[in-house]
MMTF fields as JSON, N, C-alpha, C and O atoms, coordinates in Angstrom:
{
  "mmtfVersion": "1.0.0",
  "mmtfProducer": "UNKNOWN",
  "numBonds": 315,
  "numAtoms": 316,
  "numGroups": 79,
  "numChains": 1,
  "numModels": 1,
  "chainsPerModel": [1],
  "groupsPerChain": [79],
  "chainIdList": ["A"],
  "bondAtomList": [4, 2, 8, 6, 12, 10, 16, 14, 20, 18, 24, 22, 28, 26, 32, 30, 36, 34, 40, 38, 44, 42, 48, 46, 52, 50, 56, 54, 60, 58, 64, 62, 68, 66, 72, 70, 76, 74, 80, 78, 84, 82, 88, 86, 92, 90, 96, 94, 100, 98, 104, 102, 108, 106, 112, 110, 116, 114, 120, 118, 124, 122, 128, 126, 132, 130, 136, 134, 140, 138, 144, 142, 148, 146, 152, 150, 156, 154, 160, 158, 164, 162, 168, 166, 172, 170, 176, 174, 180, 178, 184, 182, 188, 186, 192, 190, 196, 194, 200, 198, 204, 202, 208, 206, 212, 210, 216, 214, 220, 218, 224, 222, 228, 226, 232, 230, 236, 234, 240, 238, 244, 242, 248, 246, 252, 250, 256, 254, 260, 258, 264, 262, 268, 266, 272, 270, 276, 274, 280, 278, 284, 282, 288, 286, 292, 290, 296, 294, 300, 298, 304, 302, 308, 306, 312, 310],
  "bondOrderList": [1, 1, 1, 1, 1, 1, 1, 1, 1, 1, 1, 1, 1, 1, 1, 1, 1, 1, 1, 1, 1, 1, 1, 1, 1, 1, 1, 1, 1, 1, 1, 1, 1, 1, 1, 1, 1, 1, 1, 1, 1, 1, 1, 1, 1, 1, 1, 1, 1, 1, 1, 1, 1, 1, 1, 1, 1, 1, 1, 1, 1, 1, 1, 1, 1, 1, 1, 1, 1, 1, 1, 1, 1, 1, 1, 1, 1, 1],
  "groupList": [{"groupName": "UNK", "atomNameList": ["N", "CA", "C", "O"], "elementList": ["N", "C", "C", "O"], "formalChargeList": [0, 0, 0, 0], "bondAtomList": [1, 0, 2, 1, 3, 2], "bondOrderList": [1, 1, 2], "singleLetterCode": "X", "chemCompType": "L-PEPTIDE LINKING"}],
  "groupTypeList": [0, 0, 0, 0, 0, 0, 0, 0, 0, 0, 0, 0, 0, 0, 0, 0, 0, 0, 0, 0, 0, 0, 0, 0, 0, 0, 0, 0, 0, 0, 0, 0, 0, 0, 0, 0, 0, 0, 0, 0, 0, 0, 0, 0, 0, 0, 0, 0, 0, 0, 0, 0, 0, 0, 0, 0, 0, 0, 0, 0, 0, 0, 0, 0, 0, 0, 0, 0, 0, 0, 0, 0, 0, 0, 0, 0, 0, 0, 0],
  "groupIdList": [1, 2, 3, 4, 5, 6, 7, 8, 9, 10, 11, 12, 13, 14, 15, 16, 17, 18, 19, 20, 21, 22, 23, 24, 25, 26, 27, 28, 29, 30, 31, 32, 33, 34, 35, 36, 37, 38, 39, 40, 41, 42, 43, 44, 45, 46, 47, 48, 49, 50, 51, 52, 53, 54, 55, 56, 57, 58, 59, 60, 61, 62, 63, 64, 65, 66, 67, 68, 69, 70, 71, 72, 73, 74, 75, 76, 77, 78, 79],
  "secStructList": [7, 7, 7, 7, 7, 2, 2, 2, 2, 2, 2, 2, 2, 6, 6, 6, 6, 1, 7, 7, 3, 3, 3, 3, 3, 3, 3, 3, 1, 7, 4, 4, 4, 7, 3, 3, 3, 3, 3, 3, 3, 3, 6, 6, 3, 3, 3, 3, 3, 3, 3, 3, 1, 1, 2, 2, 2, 2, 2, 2, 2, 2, 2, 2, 2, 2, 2, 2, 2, 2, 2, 2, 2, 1, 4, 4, 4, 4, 7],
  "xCoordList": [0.843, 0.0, 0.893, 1.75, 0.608, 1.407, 0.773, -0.388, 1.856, 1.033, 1.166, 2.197, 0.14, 0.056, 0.804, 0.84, 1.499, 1.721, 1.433, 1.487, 1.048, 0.993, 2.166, 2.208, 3.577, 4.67, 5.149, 5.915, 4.373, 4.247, 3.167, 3.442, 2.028, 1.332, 1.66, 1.44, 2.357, 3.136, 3.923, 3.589, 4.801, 5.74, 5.481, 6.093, 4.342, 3.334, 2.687, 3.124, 1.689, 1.747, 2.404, 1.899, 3.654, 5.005, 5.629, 6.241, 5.425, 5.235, 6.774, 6.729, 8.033, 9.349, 9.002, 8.815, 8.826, 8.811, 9.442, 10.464, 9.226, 9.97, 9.786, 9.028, 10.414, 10.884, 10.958, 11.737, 9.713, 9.198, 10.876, 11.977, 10.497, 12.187, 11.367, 10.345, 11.73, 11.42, 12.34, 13.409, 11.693, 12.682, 12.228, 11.08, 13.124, 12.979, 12.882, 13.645, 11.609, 11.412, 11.88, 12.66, 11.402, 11.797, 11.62, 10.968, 12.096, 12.045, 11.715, 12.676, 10.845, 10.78, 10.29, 9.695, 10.48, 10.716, 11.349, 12.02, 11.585, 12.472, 12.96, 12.315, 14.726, 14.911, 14.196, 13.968, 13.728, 13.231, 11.755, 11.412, 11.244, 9.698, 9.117, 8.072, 10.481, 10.164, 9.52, 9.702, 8.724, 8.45, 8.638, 8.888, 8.562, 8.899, 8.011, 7.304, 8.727, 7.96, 8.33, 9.527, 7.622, 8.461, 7.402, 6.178, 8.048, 7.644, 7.784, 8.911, 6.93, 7.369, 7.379, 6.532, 8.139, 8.281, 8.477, 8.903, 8.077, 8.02, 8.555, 7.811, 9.423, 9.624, 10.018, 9.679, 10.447, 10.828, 9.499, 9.612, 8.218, 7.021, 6.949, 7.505, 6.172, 5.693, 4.498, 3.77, 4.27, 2.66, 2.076, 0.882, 3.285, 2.351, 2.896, 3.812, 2.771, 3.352, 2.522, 1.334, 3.788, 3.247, 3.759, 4.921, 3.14, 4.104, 3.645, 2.582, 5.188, 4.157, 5.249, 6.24, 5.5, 6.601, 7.712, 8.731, 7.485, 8.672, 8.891, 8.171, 10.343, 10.314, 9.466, 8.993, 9.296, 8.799, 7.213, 6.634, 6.691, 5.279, 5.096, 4.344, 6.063, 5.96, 6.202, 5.862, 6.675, 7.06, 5.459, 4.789, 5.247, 3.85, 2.776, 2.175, 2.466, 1.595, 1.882, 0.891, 3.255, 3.464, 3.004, 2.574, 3.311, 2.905, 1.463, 1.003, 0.782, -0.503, -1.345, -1.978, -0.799, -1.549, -0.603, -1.113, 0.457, 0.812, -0.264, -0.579, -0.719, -1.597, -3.038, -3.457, -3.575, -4.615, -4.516, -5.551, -3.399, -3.505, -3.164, -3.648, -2.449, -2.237, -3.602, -3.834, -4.231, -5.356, -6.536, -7.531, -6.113, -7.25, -7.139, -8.134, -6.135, -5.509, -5.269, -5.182, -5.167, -4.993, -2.85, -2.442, -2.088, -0.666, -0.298, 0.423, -0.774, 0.257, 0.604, 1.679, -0.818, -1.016, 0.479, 0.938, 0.925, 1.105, 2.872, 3.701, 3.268, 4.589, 5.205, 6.304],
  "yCoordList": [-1.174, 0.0, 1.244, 1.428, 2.248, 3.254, 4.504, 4.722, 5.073, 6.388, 7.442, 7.721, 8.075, 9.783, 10.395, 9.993, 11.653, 12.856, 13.919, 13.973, 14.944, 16.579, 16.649, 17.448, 16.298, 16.743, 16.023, 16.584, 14.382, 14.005, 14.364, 14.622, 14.325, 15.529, 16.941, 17.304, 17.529, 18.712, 18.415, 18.726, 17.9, 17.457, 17.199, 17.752, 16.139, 15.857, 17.035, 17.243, 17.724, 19.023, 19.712, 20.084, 19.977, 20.785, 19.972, 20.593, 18.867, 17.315, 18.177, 18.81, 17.935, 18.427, 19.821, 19.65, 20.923, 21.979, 22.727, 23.298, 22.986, 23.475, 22.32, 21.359, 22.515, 22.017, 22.718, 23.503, 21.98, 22.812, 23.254, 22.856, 24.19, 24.332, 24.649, 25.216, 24.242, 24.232, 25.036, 24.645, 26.032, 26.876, 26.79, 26.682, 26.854, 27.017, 28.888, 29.84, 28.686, 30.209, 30.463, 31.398, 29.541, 30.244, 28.675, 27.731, 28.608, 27.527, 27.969, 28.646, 28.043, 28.309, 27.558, 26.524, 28.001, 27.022, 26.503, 26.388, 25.838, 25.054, 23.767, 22.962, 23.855, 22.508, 21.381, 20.618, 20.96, 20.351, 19.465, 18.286, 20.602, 20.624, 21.724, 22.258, 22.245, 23.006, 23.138, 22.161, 24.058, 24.465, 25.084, 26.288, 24.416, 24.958, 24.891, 24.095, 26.767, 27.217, 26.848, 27.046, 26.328, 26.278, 26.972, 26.977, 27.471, 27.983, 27.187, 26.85, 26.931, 26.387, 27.077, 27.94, 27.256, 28.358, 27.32, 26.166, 28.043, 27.497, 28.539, 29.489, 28.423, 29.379, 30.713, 31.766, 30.728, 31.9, 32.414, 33.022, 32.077, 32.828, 31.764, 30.678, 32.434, 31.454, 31.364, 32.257, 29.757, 28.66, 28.418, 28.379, 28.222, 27.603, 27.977, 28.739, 27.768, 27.643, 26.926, 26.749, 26.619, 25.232, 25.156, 25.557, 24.65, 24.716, 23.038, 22.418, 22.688, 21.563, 21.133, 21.801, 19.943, 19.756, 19.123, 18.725, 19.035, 17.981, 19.369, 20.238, 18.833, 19.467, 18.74, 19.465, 17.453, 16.563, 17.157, 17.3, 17.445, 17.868, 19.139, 19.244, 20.422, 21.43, 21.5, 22.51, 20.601, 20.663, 20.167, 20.87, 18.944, 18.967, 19.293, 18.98, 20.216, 20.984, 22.116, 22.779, 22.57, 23.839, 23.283, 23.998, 21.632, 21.208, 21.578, 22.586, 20.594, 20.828, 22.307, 22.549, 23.205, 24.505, 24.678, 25.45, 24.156, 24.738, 24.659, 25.423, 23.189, 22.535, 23.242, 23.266, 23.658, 24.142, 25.392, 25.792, 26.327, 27.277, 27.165, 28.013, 26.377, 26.036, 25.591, 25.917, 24.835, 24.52, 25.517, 25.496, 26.387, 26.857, 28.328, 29.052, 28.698, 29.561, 29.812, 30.856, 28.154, 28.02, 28.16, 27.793, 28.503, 28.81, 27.252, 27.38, 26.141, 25.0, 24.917, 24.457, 25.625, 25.512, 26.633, 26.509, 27.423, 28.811, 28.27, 29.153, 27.323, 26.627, 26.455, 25.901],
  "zCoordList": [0.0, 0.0, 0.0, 0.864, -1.201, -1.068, 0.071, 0.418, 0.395, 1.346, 0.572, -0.039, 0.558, -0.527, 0.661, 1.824, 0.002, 1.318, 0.481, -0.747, 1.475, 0.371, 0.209, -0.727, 0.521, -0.091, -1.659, -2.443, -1.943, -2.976, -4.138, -5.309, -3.617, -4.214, -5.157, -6.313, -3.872, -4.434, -5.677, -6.821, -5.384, -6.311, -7.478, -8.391, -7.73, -8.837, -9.788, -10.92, -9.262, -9.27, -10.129, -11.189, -9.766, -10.231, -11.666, -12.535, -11.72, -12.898, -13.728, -14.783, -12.854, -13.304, -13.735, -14.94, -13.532, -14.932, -13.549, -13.929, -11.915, -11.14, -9.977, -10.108, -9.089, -7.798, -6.152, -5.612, -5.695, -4.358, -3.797, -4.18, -2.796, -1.568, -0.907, -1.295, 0.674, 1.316, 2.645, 3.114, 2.977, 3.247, 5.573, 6.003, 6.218, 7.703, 7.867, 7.701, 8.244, 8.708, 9.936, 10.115, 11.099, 12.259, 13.362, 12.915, 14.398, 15.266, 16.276, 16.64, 17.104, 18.823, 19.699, 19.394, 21.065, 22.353, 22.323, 21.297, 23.39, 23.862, 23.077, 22.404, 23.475, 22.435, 22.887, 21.948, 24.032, 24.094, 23.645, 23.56, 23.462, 22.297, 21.883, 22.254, 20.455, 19.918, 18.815, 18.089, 18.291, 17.197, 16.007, 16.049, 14.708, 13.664, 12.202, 11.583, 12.041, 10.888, 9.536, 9.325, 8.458, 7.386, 6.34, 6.47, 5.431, 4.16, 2.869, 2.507, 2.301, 0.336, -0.232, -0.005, -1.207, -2.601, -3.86, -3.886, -4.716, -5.695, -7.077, -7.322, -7.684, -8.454, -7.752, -8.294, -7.031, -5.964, -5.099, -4.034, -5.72, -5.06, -3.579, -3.415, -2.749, -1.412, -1.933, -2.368, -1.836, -2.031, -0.826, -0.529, -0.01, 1.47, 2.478, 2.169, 4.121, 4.834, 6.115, 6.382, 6.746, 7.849, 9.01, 9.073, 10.284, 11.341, 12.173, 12.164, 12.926, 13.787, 14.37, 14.072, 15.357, 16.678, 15.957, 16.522, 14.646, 14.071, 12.544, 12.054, 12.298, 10.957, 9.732, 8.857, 9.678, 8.746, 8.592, 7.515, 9.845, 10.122, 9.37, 8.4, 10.031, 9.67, 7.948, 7.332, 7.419, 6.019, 5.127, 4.371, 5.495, 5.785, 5.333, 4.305, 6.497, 6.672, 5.774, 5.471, 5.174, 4.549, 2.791, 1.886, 2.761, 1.588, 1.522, 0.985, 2.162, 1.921, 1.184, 0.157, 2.671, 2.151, 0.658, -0.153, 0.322, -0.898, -2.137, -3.05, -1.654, -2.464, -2.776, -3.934, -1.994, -1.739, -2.21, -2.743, -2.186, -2.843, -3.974, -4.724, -4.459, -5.914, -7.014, -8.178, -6.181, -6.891, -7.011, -7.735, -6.081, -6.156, -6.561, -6.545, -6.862, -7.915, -9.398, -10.044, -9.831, -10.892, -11.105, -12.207, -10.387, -10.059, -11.12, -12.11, -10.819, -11.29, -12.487, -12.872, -13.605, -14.663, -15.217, -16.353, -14.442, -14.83, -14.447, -14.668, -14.07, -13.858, -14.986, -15.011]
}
């Protein structure tokens, strides 16, 4: 069984013509259970952004909304 992620999604999406980055905005609290911000860009523009206790999460979550604004923009077509 394969697992979808919005970061494969994304990627799909983008179908080679550019390539998400995924950029660390900011980290806070404690090292112990901290939080972090991440941003996607795409073509230099920002698509999404995401936050959550792991970087994998926060990346994520920054996919997803990439997704969502992509689609619903019309942006992927325009790659």
């Amino acid at each position: 069984m394969i697992a979808l992620t919005y970061k494969g999604i994304l990627h799909n999406r983008c179908k080679s013509r550019a390539e998400p980055e995924y950029i660390l905005i900011e980290q806070i609290g404690p090292d112990h259970s901290p939080t972090f911000l991440y941003e996607v860009q795409i073509n230099g523009t920002m698509f999404g952004r995401g936050s959550g206790s792991s970087k994998a999460a926060a990346m994520e979550e920054a996919a997803r909304n990439a997704v969502a604004f992509g689609d619903q923009t019309g942006k992927f077509q325009q790659l």
